[in-house]
C-alpha positions as a printed Julia matrix, in Angstrom:
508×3 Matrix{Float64}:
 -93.61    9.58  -33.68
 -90.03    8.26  -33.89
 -86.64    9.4   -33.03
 -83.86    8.49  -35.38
 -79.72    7.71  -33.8
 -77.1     7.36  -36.44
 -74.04    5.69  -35.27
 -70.52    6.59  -37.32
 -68.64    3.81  -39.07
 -66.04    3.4   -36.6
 -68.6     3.43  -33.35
 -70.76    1.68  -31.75
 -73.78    2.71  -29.76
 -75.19    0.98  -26.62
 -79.27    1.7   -26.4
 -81.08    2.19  -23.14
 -85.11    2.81  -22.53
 -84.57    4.64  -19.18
 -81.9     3.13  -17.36
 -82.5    -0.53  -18.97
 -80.37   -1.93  -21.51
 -82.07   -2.82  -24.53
 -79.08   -3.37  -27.54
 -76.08   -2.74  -28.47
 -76.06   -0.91  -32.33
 -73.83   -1.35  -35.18
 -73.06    1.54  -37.62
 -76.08    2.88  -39.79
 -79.35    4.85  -38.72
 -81.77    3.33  -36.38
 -85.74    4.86  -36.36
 -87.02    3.82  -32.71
 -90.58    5.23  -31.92
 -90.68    8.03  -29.2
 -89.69    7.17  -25.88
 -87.71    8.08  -23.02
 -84.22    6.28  -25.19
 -80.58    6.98  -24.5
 -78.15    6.01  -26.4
 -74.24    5.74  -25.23
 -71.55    6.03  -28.43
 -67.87    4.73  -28.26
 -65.32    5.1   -30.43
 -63.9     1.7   -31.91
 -60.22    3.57  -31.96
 -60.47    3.19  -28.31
 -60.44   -0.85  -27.97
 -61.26   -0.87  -24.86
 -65.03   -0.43  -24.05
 -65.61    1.14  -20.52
 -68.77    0.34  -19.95
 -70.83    0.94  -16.22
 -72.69   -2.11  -14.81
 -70.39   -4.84  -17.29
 -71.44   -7.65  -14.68
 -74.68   -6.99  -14.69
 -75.07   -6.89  -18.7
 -72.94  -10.08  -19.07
 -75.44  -11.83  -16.36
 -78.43  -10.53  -18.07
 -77.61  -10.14  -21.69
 -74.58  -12.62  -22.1
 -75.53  -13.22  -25.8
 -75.45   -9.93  -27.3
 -72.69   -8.46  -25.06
 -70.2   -11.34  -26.16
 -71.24  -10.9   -29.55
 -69.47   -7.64  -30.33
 -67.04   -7.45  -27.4
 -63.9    -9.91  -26.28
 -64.72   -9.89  -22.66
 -61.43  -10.73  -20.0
 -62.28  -12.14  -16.77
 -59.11  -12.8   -14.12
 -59.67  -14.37  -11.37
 -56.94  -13.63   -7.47
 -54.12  -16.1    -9.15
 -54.57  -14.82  -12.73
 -53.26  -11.86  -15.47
 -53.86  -11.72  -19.01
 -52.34   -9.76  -21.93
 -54.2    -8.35  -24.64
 -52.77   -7.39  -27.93
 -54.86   -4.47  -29.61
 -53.33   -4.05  -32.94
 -49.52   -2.86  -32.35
 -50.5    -1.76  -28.83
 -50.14   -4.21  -25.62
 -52.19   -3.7   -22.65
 -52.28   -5.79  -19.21
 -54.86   -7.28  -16.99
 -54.21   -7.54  -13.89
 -55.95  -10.14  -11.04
 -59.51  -10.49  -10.2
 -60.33   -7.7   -13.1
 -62.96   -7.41  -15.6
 -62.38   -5.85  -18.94
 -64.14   -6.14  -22.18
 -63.01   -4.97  -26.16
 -64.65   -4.29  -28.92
 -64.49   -6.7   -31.78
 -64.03   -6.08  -35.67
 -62.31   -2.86  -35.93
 -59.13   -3.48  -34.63
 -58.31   -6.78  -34.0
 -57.88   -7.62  -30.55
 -56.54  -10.5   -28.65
 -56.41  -11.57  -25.06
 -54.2   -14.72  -23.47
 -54.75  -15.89  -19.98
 -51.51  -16.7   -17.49
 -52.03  -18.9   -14.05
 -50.02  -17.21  -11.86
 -48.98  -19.63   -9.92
 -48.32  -21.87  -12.45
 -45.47  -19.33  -13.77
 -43.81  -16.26  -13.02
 -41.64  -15.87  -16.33
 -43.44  -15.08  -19.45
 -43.02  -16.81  -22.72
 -39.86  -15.7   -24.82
 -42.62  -15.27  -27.63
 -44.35  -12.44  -25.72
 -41.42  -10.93  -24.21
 -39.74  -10.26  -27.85
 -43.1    -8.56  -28.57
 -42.89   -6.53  -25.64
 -39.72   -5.77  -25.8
 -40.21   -1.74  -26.4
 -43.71   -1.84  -24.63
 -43.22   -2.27  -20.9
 -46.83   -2.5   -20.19
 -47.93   -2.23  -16.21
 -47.28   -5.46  -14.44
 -44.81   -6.77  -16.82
 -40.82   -6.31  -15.97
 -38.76   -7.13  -19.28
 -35.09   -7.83  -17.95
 -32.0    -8.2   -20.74
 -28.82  -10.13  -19.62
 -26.22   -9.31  -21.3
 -23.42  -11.95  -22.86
 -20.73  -11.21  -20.03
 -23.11  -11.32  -17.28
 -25.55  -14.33  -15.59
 -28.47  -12.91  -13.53
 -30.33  -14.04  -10.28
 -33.64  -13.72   -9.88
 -35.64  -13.05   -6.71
 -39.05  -12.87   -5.37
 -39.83  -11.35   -2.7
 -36.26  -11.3    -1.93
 -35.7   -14.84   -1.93
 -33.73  -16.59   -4.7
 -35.45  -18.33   -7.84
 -32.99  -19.34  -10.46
 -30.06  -17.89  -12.78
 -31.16  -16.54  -15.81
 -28.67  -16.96  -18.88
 -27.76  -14.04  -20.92
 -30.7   -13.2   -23.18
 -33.98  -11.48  -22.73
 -36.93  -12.21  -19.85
 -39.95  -11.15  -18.86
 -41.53  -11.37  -15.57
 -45.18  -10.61  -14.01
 -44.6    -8.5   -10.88
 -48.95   -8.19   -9.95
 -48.93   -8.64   -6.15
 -45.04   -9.79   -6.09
 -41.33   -8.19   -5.72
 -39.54   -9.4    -8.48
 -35.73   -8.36   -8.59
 -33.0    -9.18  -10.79
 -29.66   -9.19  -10.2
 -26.63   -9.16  -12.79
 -23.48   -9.91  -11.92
 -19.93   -9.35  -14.39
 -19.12  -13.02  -15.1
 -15.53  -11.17  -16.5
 -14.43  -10.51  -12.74
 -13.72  -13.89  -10.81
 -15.66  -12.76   -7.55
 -19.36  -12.63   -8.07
 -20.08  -10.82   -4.24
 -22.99  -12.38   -3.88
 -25.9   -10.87   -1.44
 -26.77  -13.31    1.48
 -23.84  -16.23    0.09
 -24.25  -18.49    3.43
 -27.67  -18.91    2.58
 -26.71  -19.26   -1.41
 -24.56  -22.2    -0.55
 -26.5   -23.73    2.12
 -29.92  -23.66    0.4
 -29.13  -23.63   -3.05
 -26.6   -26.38   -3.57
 -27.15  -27.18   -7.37
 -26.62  -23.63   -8.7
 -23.26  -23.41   -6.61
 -22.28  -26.89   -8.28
 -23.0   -25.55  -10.96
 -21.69  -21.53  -11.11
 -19.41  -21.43   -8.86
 -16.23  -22.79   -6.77
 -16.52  -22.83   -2.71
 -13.73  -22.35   -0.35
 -14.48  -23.52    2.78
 -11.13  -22.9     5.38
 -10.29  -24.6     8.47
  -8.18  -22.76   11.48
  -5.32  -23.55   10.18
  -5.54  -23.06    5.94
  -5.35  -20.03    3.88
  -6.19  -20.3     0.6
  -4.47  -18.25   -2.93
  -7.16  -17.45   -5.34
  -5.84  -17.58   -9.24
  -7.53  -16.05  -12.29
  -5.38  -16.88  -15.53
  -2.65  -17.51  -13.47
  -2.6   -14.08  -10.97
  -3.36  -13.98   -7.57
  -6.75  -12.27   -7.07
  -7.09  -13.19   -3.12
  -5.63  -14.17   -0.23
  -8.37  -15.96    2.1
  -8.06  -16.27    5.93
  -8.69  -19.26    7.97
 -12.11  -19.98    8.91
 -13.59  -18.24    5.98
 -16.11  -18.98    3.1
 -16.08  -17.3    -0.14
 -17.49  -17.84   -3.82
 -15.87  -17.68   -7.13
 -16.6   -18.51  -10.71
 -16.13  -21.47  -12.32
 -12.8   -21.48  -13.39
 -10.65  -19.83  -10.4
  -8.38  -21.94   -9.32
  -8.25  -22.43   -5.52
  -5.04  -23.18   -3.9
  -5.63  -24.29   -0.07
  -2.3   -24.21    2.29
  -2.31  -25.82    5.9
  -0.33  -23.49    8.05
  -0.71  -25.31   11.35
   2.89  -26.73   11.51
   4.73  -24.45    9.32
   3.82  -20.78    8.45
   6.89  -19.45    6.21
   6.09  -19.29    2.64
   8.16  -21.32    0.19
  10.07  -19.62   -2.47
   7.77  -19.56   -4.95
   4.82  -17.85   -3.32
   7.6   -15.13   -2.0
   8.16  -14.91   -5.8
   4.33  -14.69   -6.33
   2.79  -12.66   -3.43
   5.73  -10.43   -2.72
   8.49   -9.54   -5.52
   5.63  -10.15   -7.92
   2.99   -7.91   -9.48
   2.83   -4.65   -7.07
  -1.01   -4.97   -6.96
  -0.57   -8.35   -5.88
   1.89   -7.19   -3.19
  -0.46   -4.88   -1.84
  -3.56   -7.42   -2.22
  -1.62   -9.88    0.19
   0.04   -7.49    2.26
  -2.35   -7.71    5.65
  -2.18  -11.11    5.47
   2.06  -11.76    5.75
   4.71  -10.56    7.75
   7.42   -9.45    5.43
  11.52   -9.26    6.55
  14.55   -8.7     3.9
  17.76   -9.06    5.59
  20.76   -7.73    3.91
  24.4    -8.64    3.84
  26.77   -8.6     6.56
  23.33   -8.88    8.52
  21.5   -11.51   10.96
  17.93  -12.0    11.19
  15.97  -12.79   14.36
  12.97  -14.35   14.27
  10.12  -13.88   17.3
   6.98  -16.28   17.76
   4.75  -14.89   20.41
   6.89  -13.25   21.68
   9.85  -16.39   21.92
  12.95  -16.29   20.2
  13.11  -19.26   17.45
  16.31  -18.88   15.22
  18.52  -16.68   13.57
  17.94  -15.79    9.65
  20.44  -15.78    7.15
  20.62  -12.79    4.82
  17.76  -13.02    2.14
  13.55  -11.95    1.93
  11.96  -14.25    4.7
   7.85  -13.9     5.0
   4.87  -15.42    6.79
   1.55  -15.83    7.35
   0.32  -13.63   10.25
  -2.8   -15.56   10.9
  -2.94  -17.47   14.44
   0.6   -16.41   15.61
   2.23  -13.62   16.36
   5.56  -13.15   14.48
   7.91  -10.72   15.1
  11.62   -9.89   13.74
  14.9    -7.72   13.85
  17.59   -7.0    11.62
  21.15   -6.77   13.63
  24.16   -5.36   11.9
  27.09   -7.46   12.48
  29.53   -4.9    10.39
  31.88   -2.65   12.41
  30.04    0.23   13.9
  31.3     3.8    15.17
  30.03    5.3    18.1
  30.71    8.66   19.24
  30.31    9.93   23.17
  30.48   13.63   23.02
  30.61   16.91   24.93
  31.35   15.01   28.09
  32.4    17.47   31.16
  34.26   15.56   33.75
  36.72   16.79   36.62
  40.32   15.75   36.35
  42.17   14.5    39.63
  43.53   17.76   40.47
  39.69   19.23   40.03
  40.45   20.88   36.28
  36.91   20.67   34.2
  37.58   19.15   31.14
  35.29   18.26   28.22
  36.02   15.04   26.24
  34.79   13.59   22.94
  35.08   10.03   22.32
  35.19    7.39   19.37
  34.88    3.73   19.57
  34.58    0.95   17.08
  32.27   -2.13   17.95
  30.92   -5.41   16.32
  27.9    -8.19   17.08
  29.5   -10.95   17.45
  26.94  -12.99   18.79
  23.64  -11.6    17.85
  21.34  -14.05   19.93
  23.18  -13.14   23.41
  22.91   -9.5    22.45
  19.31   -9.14   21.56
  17.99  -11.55   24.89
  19.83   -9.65   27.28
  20.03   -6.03   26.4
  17.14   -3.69   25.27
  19.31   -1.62   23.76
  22.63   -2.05   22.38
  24.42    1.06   21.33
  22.71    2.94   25.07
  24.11    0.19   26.67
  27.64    0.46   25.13
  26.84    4.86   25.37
  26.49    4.42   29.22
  29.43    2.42   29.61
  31.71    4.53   27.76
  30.55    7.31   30.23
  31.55    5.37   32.89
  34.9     4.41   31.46
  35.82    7.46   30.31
  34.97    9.22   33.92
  37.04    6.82   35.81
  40.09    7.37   33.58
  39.87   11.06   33.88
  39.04   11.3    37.34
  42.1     9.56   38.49
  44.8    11.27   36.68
  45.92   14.86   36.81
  45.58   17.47   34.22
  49.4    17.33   33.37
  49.26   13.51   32.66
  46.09   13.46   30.85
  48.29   15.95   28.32
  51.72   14.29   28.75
  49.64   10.6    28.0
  46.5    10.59   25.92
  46.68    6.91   25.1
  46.77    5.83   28.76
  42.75    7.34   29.09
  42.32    4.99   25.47
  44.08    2.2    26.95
  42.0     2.7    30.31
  38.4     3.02   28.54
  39.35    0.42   26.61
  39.99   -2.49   28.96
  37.45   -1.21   30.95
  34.63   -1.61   28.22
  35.89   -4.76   26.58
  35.28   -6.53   30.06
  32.12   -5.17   30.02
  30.9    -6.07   26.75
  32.61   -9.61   26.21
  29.79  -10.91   28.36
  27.09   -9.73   25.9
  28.38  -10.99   22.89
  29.79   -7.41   21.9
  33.24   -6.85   20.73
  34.97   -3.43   21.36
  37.49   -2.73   17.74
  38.8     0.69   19.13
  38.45    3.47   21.69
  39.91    6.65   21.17
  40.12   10.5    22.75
  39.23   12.91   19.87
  39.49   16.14   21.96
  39.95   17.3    25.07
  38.69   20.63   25.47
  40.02   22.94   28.19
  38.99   25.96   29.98
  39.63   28.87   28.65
  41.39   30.53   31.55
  43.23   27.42   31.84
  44.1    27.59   28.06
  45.73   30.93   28.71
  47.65   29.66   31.89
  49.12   26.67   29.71
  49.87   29.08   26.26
  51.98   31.31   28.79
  53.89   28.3    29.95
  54.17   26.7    26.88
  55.48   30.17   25.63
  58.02   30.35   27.92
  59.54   27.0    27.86
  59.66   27.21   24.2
  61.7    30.83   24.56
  64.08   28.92   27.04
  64.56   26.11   24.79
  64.96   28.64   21.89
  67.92   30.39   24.22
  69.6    27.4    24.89
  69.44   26.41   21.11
  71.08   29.95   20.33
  73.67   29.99   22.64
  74.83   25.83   21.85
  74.93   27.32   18.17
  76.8    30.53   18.48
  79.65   28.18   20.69
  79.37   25.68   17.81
  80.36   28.34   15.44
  82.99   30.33   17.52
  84.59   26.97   17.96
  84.34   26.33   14.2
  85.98   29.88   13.69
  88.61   29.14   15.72
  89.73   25.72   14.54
  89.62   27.23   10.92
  92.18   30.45   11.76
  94.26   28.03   13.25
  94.52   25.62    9.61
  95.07   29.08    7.8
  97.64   29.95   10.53
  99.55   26.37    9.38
  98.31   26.24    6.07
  99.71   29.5     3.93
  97.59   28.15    0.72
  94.3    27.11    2.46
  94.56   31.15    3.67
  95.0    32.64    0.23
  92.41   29.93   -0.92
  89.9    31.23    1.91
  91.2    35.06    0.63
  89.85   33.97   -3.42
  86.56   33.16   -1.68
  86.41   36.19    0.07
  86.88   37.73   -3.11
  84.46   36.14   -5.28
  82.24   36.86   -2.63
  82.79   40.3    -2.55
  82.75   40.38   -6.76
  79.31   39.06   -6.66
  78.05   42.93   -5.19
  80.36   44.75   -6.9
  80.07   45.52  -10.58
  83.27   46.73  -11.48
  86.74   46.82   -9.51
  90.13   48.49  -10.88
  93.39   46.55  -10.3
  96.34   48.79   -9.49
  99.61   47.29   -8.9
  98.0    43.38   -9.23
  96.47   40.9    -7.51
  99.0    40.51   -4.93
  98.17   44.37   -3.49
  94.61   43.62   -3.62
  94.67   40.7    -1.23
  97.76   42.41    0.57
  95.39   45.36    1.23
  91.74   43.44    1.98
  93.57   40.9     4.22
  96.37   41.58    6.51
  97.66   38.9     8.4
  99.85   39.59   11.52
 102.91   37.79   12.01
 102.93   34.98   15.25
């Protein structure tokens, strides 16, 4: 009795009596005689053969097994690749794996872990759309430069191109920075610079400040940074690194004022924390504070400075002629009328320094002593000679608060009463009398004019009286006079009967 297995072209059958391997079949039909056989079939479009108990065959039956499979051993510090055809498949460490031979044609290469991390650039083009398991492809483009870590510690920059890396048991990480922007912002740079001294040398510039430098950062010519003292900070190769000692003098010269601050706005707002920034116009004075101690005036212009390790401070005083206006002020005149005042006075800084050390506040200082002035003048005089002599309260508040202010460097233009505001019952009081001595004054006016012309009457008629023609002169004006309302007259018996009967003249 027999028992007949065909195996298919593209298979191949593994024979066992039992449980015990006996052969491994090619295509074709075998005639076996009857016994307890099994026979196991794979299909050669599966190139990998997965098949129970591999150790034990390749221990017992090494011959045979290698002679129709490509077997992969990898031992703790070990991977391998295997090309099937168009298809890529890894092998991890301490793995067995075995592939059929002949059908498709299959290919395995070994890699000592430990000897490399990085692939060949042969393999990685090959893989380049297959990503197989354990295998991290990595492009860098032409505008970047990556870093590569294991296990979070640096390894090397990789150029722009294309990389592949085994990650089996590791971290691998790659990191691609924009070589196009001057700061890289490198993760962990203290230890980049301390530990890794050639690819700084070689990448990058280091500035490395003292306590009393500040360093200006250039890319193509524009500020990109303003450092601090005391700090540490990488850049591309190619920034230009400008390092300033500010220990003596801390004002910026004229051409990083032009740079830093009337420049580009995003470089005025790059550098702005890191200066102190005063314009002072014209007709102005500048004062300039270093903790907290007056150093010198400033002359009108932009002034700036570093902030770091001092602290600067300024003001801007106004040495043009100032008004200042004390109003609504209700004060009691001598003679206990309330009276409400507004005043106006002109001052100047004459000495800026003097004025600034010793008062907090100019115009409250000059405000309070105005108040003061302008009490004591009222206070002392009576209503009627505050309104019979306005200029003596001026002339009063005036010496009184150029005194004052002298001292301070503060000189007092003008002082003058605007208004001075009475009561209302007292406003009534004083129209009433003010009334009434105009009606007097209007009388006495009236009657010195109606003497005036009496008198000039009289002195006239007594010409006429002398003086026939100067009387028949005044009659013809009389008469024209009189014409001017009338429209028509009729003459009888002539002229001389027409004065005769408008004027008659009496004999002496």
């Amino acid at each position: 009795m027999f028992r007949t297995f065909y195996i298919k072209p593209q298979e191949r059958g593994i024979l066992y009596h039992r449980s015990d391997f006996k052969n491994i079949l090619r295509p074709g039909t075998h005639r076996l005689r009857w016994g307890q056989w099994n026979l196991q079939t794979f299909d050669l479009n599966q190139p990998e053969a997965k098949i129970e108990n591999l150790e034990l065959l390749l221990q017992t039956h090494s011959t045979v097994v290698n002679a129709h499979l490509i077997v992969v051993r990898t031992r703790f510090n070990e991977a391998a690749l295997v090309q099937m055809g168009q298809h890529w498949l890894t092998v991890g460490p301490n793995q067995l794996r075995a592939f059929w031979r002949g059908f498709i044609e299959v290919e395995a290469h070994l890699f000592n872990l430990e000897e490399t991390l990085e692939l060949p650039a042969t393999f990685v083009q090959q893989l380049r759309n297959a990503s197989p398991a354990g295998v991290q492809i990595v492009r860098v483009s032409e505008a970047e430069i990556g870093l590569l870590y294991e296990q979070d510690n640096f390894i090397r920059p990789l150029e722009p191109g294309e990389y592949g890396f085994w990650t089996f048991g590791r971290k691998v990480n790659v990191k691609c920075f924009d070589r196009t922007k001057p700061t890289p912002n490198f993760p962990f740079e203290d230890v980049l610079i301390e530990r890794h001294p050639d690819f700084i040398a070689a990448y990058c510039e280091v500035v490395q400040l003292s306590a009393t430098e500040v360093a200006i950062a250039r890319d193509k010519g524009k500020a990109i940074a303003v450092l601090p003292p005391c700090s540490r900070k990488l850049f591309w190769k190619g920034v230009e690194v400008e390092v300033l000692d500010i220990g003596t003098i801390s004002k910026l010269p004229q051409r990083l004022v032009a740079e830093l601050v009337s420049g580009l706005p995003d470089v005025l707002q790059m550098s702005y924390e890191s200066l102190h920034t005063q314009e002072v116009p014209t007709q102005h004075v500048g004062l300039l504070y270093v903790d907290g101690t007056l150093q010198k005036t400033l002359p009108a212009g932009l002034h700036v400075w570093w902030v770091f390790g001092k602290s600067i401070k300024t003001e801007v005083v106004d040495l043009r002629l100032q008004t200042l206006e004390v109003s609504g002020q209700e004060i009691l005149s001598k003679d206990k009328v309330p009276l409400r005042l507004n005043l106006t006075a002109g001052f100047r800084v004459v000495d800026p320094v003097k004025a600034k050390t010793e008062l907090t506040d100019i115009e409250s200082f000059i405000y309070k002593e105005l108040q003061f002035a302008l009490r004591g003048a009222v206070g002392t005089r009576g209503l009627d000679a505050l309104l019979e002599d306005k200029g003596a309260i001026d002339r009063a508040v005036a010496d009184y608060i150029r005194t004052k202010t002298a001292e301070y460097g503060i000189d007092v233009d003008s002082v003058g009463v605007k208004d001075i505001i009475l009561p209302g019952e007292i406003k009534t009081i004083l129209s009433k009398v003010v009334e009434a001595e105009k009606a007097a004054q209007a009388n006495v006016i009236r009657r010195r004019e109606e003497t005036a012309a009496t008198r000039s009457m009289l002195n006239t008629a007594k010409v006429m009286e002398d003086n026939p023609v100067a009387l028949r002169l005044k009659e013809l004006e009389v008469l024209e006079r009189i014409a001017e309302k009338i429209e028509h007259i009729n003459v009888n018996g002539g002229l001389d009967s027409i004065l005769t009967e408008l004027v008659r003249i009496s004999p002496k």
